[in-house]
C-alpha positions in Angstrom: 114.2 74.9 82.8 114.1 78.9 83.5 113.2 80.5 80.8 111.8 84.1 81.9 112.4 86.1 84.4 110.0 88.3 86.3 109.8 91.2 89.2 107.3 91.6 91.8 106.8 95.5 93.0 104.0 95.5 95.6 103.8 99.6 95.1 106.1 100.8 98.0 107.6 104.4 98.4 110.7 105.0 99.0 110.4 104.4 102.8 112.9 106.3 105.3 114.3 105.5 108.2 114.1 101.5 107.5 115.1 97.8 109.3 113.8 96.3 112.8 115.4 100.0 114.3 113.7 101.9 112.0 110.2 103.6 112.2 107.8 100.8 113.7 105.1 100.0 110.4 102.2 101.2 112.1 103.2 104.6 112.8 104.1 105.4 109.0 101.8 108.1 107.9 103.0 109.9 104.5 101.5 112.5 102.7 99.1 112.2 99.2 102.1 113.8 97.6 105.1 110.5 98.5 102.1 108.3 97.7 101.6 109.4 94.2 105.3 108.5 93.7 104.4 105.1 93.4 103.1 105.1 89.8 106.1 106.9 88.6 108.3 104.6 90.0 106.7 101.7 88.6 106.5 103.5 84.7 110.3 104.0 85.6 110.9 100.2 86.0 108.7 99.0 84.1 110.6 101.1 80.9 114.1 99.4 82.3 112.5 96.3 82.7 111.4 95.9 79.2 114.7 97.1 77.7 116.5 94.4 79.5 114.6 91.2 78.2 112.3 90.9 81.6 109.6 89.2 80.6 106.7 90.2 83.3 106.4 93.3 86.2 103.8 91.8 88.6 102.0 94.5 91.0 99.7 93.7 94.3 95.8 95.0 95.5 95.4 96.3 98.1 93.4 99.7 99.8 94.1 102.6 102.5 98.0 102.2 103.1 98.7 105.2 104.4 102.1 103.4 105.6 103.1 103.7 102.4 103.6 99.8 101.4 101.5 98.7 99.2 99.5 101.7 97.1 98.3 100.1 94.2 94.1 99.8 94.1 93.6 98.6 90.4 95.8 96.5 88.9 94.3 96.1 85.6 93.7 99.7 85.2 97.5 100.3 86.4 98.7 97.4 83.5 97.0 99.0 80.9 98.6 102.3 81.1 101.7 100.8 81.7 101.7 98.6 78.3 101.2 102.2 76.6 104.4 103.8 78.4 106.1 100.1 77.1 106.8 98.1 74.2 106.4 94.1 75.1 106.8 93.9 78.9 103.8 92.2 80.3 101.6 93.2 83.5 100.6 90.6 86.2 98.0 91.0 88.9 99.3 89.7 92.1 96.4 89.3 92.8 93.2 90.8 92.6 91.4 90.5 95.5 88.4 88.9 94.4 85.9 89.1 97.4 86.4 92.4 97.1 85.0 92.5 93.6 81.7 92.1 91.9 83.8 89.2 89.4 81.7 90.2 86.5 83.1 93.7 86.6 86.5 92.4 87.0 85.9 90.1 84.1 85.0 92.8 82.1 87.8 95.2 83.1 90.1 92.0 82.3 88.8 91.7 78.8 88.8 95.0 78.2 92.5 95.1 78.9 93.1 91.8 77.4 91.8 93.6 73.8 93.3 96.6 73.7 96.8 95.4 75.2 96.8 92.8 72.9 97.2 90.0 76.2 99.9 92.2 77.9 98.1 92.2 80.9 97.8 88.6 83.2 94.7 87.7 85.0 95.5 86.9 88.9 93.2 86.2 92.1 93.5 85.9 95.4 91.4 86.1 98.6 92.7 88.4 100.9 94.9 89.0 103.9 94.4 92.7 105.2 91.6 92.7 107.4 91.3 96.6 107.1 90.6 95.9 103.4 88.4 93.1 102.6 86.1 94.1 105.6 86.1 97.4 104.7 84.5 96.2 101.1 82.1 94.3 103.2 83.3 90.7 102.3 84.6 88.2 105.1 88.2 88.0 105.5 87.8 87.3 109.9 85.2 84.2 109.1 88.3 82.3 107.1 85.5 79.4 106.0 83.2 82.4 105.0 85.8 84.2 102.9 87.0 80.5 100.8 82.9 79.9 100.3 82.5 83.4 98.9 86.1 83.3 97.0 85.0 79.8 95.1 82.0 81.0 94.1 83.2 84.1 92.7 86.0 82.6 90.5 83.4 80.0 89.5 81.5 83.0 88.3 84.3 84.5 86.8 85.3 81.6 84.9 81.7 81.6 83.2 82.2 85.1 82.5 85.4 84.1 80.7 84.2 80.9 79.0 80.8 80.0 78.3 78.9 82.6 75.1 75.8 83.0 77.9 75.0 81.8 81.3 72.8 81.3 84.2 74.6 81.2 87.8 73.1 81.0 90.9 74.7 80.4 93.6 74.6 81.2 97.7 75.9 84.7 96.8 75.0 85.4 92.9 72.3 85.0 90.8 72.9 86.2 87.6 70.7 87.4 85.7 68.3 87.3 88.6 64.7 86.9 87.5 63.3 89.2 85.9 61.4 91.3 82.8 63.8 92.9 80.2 62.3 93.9 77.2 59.2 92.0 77.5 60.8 89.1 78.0 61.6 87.0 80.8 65.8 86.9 81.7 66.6 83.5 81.7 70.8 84.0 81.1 73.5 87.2 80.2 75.9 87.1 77.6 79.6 88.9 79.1 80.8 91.9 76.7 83.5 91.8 75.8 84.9 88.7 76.1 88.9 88.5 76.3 90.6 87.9 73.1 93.1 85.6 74.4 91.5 82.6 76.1 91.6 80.0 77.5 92.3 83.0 80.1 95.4 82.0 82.3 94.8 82.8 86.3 97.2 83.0 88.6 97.1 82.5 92.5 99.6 82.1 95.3 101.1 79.2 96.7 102.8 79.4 100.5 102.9 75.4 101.7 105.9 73.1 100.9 103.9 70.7 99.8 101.7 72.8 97.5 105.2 73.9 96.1 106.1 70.5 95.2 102.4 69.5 93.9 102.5 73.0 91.2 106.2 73.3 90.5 105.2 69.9 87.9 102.6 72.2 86.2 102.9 76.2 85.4 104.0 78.3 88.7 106.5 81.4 89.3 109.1 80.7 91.9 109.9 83.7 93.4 112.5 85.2 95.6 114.7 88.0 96.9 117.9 88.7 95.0 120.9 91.4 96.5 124.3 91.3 93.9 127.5 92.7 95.5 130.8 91.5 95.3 130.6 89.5 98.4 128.1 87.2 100.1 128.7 89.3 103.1 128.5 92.9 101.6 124.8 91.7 99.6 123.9 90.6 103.3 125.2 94.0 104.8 123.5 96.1 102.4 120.2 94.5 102.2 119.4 93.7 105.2 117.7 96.5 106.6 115.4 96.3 103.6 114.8 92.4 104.1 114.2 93.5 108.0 111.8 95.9 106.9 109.7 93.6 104.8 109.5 91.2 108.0 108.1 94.1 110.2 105.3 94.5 107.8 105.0 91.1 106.6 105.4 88.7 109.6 101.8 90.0 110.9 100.2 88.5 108.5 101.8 85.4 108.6 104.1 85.5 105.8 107.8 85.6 105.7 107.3 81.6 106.9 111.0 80.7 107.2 111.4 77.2 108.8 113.4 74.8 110.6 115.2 71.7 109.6 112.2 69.9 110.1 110.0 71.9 108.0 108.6 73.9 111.4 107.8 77.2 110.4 109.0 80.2 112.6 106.0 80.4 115.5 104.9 77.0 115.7 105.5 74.3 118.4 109.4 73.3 118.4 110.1 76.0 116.0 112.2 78.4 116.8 110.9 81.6 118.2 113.4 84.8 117.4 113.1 87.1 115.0 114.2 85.6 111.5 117.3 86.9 109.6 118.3 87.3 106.2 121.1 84.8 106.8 118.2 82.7 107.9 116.4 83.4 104.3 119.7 82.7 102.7 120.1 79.6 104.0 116.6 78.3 102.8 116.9 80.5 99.5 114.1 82.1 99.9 117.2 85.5 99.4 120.1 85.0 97.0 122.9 87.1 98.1 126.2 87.7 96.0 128.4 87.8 93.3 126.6 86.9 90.2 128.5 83.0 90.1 126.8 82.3 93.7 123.5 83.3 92.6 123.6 81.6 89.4 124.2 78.9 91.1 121.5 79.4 94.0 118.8 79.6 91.1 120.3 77.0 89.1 119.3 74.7 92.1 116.0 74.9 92.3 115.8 74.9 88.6 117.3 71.4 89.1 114.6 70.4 92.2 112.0 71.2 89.7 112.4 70.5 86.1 109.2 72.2 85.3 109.9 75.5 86.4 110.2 77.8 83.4 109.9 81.3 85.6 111.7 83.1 88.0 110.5 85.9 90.2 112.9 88.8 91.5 111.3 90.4 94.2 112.0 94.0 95.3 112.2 94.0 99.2 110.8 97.1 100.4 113.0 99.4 101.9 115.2 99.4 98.4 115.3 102.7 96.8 114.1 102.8 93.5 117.7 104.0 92.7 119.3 101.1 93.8 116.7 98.5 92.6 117.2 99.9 89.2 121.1 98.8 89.3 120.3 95.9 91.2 118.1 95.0 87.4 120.4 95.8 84.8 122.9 93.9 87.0 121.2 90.7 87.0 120.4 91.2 83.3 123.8 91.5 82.8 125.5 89.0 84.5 123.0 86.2 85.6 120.3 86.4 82.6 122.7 85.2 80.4 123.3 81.8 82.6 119.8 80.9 81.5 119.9 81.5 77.8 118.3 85.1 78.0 120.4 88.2 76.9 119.6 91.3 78.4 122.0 93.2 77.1 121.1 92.4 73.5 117.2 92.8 74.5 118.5 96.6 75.5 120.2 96.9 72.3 117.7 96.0 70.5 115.1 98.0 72.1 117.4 101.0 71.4 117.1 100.2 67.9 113.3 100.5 68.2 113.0 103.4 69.5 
């Protein structure tokens, strides 16, 4: 059964001339000036977002996007100065890109934000898909075995970090401590400082395959998708469509926006089909809800019913949406459809203007 309801913001601009017409993703170029916008835009929702009863704003790694994207470097740094502009939202990392991390620096980032956030900021991982990036940090993305060996071992590393008083690892890439004097002593193990306040720490990672759906939708997972409210089917379709096209030009690439078949053939591969994907084509395999409040309910309400386990719902913002627009977009759905799962966002808004 939902019971929360999240947003995903991957740190876009306010992109121009969008959709498959628009300005081809490669050849965006913006100045430091538009990239900055990024953190006051996400301040900006994450304020509406916790006056509406949303319960988490989750917020993507990644380096050098001078296409404007995806501009957020340091998610734990950017939660915890969001949980200061904010009264209970929470801050997910989606993800932290762990082969490009030393993971007892990011252990100890975590905790440090863990403490003094009071656990308003969730610990996430993941390994990587932008070549330009994790290469760049001199960590294998290309070498896909390379970059799983190297991503195990650091979250096993991370979990000691998080776990265990003191420790010894060593590894094929860590040894820590390595050997040697301190103090007149020999180092035989390391004690992490600090350790988070709130364990045992919950970490996230991302799920793409069908079957892995099925196999973490019975335990703790986010299930997460794009949401446009009109008065219409057709005018949600109309209107967000460029922005749903614009997410597939920078997306596909890497192999996401994996719409499939009947048969479970995702876009690409052998007896699949091979055009371009649409939004009607996301609509029809709810990966988009597009609507009137009543149809959406509804669309959500369905895979609440595939998977009885599924207590959270993710409402991702398609690039290409203004910030404008997204914002009405939220207090519309908190409105109208937060209500159909037990969750008043109106009262939540009331309330926080009580606080304040």
């Amino acid at each position: 059964m939902i019971k929360s309801f999240h947003v995903l913001y991957v740190g876009q601009i306010e992109l121009d001339n969008i959709g498959l017409a628009g300005t081809p993703a490669n050849d965006r170029d913006y100045s430091d000036e538009r990239l900055r916008e990024v953190y006051a835009t996400a301040r900006d929702i994450a304020r509406t977002m916790d006056r509406l009863g949303y319960d988490v704003l989750w917020t993507a790694e990644h380096h050098f996007q001078r296409e404007g994207y995806e501009c957020f470097p340091n998610l734990i740094q950017l939660g915890l100065w969001l949980a200061t502009q904010t009264r209970r939202l929470k801050f997910g990392c989606a993800f932290n890109v762990l082969p490009m991390w030393h993971p007892i620096r990011l252990a100890e980032d975590y905790a440090m934000a863990d403490i003094v956030t009071d656990g308003r900021v969730i610990m996430g991982v993941g390994r990587g898909y932008h070549t330009r990036e994790v290469e760049t940090f001199g960590a294998p993305l290309i070498d896909a075995e390379a970059n799983r060996e190297l991503f195990e071992e650091q979250l096993q590393l991370l979990l000691k970090c998080f776990n265990e008083r003191s420790f010894h690892h060593k590894g094929k890439y860590y040894e820590c401590p390595p050997p040697v004097d301190y103090r007149g002593y020999a180092l035989k193990d390391i004690t992490v400082i600090p350790r988070p306040k709130h364990l045992p720490v919950e970490i996230w990672m991302s799920i793409a395959s069908g079957k892995t759906i099925d196999l973490m939708a019975r335990q703790d997972v986010i299930w997460g998708a794009g949401v446009y409210l009109a008065e219409s089917r057709e005018e949600a379709i109309r209107k967000v469509e460029p922005a749903h096209d614009e997410r597939y030009k920078w997306f596909a690439p890497f192999g996401f926006v994996r719409y499939a078949d009947a048969q479970g053939r995702t876009w690409g591969t052998p007896g699949a089909p091979a055009r371009v994907p649409s939004l009607r084509d996301g609509v029809e395999q709810k990966a988009w809800f597009c609507g009137p409040p009543d149809e959406v309910i509804a669309g959500i309400k369905s895979i609440e019913a595939k998977y009885p386990g599924l207590e959270n719902f993710m409402v991702h913002w398609a690039e290409g949406l203004s910030p404008a627009e997204f914002k009405k977009q939220l207090r519309w759905f908190a409105r109208d459809v937060m209500p159909a799962f037990g969750i008043d966002g109106q009262a939540a808004s009331r309330t926080m203007r009580a606080l304040a």
